[in-house]
C-alpha positions in Angstrom: 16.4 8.4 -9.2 13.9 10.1 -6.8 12.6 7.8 -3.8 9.4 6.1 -4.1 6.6 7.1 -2.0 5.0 4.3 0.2 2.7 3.6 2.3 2.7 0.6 4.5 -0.1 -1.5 5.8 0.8 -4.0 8.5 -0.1 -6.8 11.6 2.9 -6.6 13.4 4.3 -9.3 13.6 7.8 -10.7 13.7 8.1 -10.5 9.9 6.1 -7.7 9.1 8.7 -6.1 11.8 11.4 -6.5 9.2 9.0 -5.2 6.6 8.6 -1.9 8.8 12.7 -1.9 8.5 12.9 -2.6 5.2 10.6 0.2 4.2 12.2 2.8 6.4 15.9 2.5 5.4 16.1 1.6 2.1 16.9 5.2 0.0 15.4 3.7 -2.8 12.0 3.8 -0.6 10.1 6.9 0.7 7.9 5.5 3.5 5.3 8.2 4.2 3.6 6.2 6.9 2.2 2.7 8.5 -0.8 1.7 9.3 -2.6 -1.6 11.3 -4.7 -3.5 10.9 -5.6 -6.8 13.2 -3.8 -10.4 12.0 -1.0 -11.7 13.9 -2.6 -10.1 16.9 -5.5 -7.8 17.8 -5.3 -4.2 16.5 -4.3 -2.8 20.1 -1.9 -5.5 20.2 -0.2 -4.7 16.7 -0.6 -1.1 16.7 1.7 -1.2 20.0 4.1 -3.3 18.4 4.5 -1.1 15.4 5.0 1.6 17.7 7.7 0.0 19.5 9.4 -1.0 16.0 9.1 2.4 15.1 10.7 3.2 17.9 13.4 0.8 18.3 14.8 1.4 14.8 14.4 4.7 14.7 11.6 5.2 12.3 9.7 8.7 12.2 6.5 8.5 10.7 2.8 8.7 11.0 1.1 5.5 12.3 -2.5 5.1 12.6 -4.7 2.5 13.9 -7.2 0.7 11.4 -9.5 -2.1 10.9 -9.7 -4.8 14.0 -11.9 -7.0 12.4 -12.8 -8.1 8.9 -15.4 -6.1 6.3 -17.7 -9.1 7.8 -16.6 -8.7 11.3 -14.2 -12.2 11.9 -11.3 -11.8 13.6 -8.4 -14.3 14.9 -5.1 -14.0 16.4 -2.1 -16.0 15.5 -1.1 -17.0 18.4 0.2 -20.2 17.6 2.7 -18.7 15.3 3.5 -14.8 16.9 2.6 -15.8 20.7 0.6 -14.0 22.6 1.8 -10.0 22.2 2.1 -11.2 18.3 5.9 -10.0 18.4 7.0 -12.4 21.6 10.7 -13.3 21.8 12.5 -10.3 23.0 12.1 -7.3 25.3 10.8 -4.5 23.3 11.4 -0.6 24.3 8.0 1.6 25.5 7.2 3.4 22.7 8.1 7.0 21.9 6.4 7.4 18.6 3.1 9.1 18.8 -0.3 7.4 17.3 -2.4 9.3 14.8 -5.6 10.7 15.6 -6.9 9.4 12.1 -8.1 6.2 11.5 -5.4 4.3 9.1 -8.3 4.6 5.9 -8.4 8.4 6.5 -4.2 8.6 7.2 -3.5 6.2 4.0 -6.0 9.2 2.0 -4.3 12.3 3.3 -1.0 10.7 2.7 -2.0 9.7 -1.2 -4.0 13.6 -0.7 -0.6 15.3 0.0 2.0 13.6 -2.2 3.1 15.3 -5.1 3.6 11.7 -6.7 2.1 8.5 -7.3 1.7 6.2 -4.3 2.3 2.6 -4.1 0.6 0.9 -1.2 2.5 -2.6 0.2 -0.1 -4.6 2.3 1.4 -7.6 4.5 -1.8 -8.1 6.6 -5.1 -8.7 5.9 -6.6 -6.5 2.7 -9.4 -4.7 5.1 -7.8 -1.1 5.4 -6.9 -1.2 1.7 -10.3 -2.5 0.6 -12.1 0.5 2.6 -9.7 2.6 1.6 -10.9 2.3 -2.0 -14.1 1.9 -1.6 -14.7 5.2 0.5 -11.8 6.9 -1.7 -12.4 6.2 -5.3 -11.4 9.0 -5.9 -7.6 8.6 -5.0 -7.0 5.3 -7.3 -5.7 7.4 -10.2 -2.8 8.7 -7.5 -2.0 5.3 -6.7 0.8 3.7 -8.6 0.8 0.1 -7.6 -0.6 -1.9 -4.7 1.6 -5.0 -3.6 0.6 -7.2 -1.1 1.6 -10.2 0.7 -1.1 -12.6 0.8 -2.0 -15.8 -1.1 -0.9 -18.6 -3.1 -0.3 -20.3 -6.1 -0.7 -23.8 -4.3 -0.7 -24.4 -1.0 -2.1 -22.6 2.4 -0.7 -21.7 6.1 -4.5 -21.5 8.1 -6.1 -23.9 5.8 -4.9 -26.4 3.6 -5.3 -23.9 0.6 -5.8 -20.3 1.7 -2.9 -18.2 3.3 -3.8 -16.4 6.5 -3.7 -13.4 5.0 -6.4 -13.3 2.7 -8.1 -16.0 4.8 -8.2 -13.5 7.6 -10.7 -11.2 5.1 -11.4 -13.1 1.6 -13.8 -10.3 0.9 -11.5 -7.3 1.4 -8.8 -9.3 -1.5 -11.9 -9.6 -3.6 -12.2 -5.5 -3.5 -8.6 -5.2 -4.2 -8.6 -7.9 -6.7 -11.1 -6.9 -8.8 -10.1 -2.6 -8.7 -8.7 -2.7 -11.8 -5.2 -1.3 -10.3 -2.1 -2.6 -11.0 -1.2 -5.7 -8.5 1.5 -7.6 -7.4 1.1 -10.6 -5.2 3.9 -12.1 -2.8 2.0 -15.0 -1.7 3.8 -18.2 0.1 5.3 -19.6 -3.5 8.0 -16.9 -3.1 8.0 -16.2 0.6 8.8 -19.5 1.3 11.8 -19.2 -0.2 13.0 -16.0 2.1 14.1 -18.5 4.9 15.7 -17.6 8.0 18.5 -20.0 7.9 21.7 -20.5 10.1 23.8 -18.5 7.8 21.1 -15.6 8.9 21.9 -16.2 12.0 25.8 -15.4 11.9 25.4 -12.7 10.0 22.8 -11.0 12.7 25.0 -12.0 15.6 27.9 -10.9 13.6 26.2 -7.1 13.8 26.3 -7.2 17.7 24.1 -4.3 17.8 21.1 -3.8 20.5 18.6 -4.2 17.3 20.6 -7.4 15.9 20.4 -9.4 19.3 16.6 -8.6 19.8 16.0 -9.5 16.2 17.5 -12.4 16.6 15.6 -13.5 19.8 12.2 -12.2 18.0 13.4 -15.1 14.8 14.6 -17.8 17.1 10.9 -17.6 18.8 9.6 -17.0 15.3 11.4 -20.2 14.1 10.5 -22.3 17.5 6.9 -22.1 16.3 7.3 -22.6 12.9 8.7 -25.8 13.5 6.5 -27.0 15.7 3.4 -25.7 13.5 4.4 -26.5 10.0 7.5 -28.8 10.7 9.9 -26.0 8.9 13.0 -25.4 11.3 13.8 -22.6 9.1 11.1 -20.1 9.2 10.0 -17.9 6.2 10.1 -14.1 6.4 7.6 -13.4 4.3 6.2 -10.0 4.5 9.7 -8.4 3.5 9.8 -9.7 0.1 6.6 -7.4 -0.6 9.1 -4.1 0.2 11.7 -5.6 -1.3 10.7 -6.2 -4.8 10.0 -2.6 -4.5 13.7 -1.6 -4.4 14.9 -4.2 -6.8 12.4 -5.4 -9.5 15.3 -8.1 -10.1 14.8 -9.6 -6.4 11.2 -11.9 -7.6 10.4 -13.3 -11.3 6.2 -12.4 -12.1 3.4 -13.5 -14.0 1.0 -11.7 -14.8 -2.5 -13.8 -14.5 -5.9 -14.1 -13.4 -6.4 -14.2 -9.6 -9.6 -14.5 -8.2 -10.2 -15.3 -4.6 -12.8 -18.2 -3.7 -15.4 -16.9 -1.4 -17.7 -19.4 -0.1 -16.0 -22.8 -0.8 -16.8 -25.1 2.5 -13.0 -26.5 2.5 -10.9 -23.4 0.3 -12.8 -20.3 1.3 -10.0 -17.8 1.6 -8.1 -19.5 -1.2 -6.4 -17.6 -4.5 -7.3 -19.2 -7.5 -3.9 -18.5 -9.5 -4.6 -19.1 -13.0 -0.7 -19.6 -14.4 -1.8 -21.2 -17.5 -4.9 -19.4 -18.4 -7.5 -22.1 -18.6 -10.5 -20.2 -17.3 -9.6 -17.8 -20.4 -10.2 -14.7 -18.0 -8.1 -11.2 -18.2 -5.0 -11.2 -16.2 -5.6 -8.9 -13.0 -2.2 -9.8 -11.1 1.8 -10.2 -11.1 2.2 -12.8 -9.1 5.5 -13.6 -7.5 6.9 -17.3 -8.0 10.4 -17.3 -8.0 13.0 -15.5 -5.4 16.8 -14.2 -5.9 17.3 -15.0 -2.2 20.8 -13.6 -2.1 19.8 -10.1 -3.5 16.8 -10.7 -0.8 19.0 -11.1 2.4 21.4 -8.5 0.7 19.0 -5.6 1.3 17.7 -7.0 4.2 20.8 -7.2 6.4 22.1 -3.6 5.1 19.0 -2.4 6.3 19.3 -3.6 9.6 22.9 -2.3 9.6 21.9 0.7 8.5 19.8 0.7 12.1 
């Protein structure tokens, strides 16, 4: 079976750092390029960092810069979660990859321009480079196969006590993507909190004794310090990962496909997804949403990935 074509859209990030692995070493998965946007840190911040991802694990693609701030301007860093370089806990190499001259919009269109297939798009920042994206390039949805993004919930939030950061960061931008009629899968915090980084991780990284195991393995011990002190979790989530990975196994999450609407002006929930799973507003399902995890299949593609390094 021929590789499918991505594209991904990231805030790196100590778990959108995996994603970036994931994407780029799976064979099932034909990464075609990365782009930023601002989240975990600013956008000079995680373009950097993608750069010296890229460059640590070997990864040879385009990467552009995108959107630093949200379609209404807000911005805020992470810190309290990724430190203050949004990727602290190890020593990181100087980059080698080179930065696009396009902005990530115009990258993520000559990219879905020049394929001779179908694109799917995997988001695990904020939506605003997507959202813009379809907006200024309508004409590009019908070469689009799928857009997955990690972002959400069916229950409870990580910035506020019901939105996600994610779609928190730029509620309007989800609303775009939510309501474009494409097809959509969500990885919100239901599922990724289920990807956790537990001892047994640990072995099996340290186990690898490669350059890129021991300074993954310092980027998830900081990842897990803060978790912990944050949300009380010793064992932190790696939650942007499961958004690449469902792409090379369909087996890997269990969907449903509902309604998902995103609140937009609620004083307490603004930044919120309203996950209908039993259909009582009596709206048209817009969304796979992703509620259960096969977390040995998970941590099975993961690790080979970052063997294959």
């Amino acid at each position: 079976m021929d590789a499918l074509p991505i594209i991904l859209d990231c805030d790196p990030g100590h778990d959108d750092a995996l994603a970036m692995i994931l994407a780029a070493k799976n064979p099932a998965l034909k990464l075609l390029g990365i782009t930023t946007v601002s989240g975990n840190g600013g956008i000079s911040k995680v373009t950097l960092n993608a750069r010296r991802i890229a460059t640590l694990a070997n990864i040879d693609v385009p990467i552009a810069e995108g959107a630093g701030k949200s379609i209404l301007g807000a911005f805020e860093e992470a810190n309290d979660i990724h430190g203050e370089s949004a990727l602290d806990g190890a020593e990181l190499p100087e980059p080698k990859i080179e930065l696009s001259l396009l902005h990530a919009v115009d990258l993520i269109a000559k990219l879905i321009r020049e394929s001779d297939k179908s694109v799917t798009l995997i988001a695990t920042g904020p939506l605003t480079n997507i959202a813009l994206f379809l907006k200024m390039h309508p004409g590009l949805k019908p070469k689009i196969s799928e857009i997955v993004f990690m972002g959400g919930s069916a229950s409870r939030g990580n910035r506020t006590p019901y939105a996600e950061f994610n779609i928190w960061m730029d509620p309007e931008a989800a609303e775009v993507v939510l309501q474009s009629g494409l097809p959509l899968t969500m990885c919100g915090l239901d599922v990724t909190h289920q990807a956790l980084v537990t001892p047994d991780i640990f072995n099996e990284l340290d186990k690898m004794n490669s350059k890129l195991s021991k300074i993954i393995i310092g980027l998830l011990k900081f990842f897990a310090k803060t978790y912990d002190e944050v949300f009380e979790m010793p064992d932190p989530p790696l939650h942007d990962p499961v958004a690449v990975a469902l792409l090379i196994d369909r087996t890997v999450v269990k969907t449903r496909m509902v309604n998902v609407e995103v609140e937009l002006s609620g004083t307490l929930t603004r930044g919120a997804t309203v996950v209908d799973l039993h259909n009582r507003l009596g709206r048209s399902a817009n969304c796979n949403v992703a509620l259960e995890l096969d977390r040995s299949k998970f941590w099975n593609l993961m690790l080979t990935a970052i063997r294959s390094c």
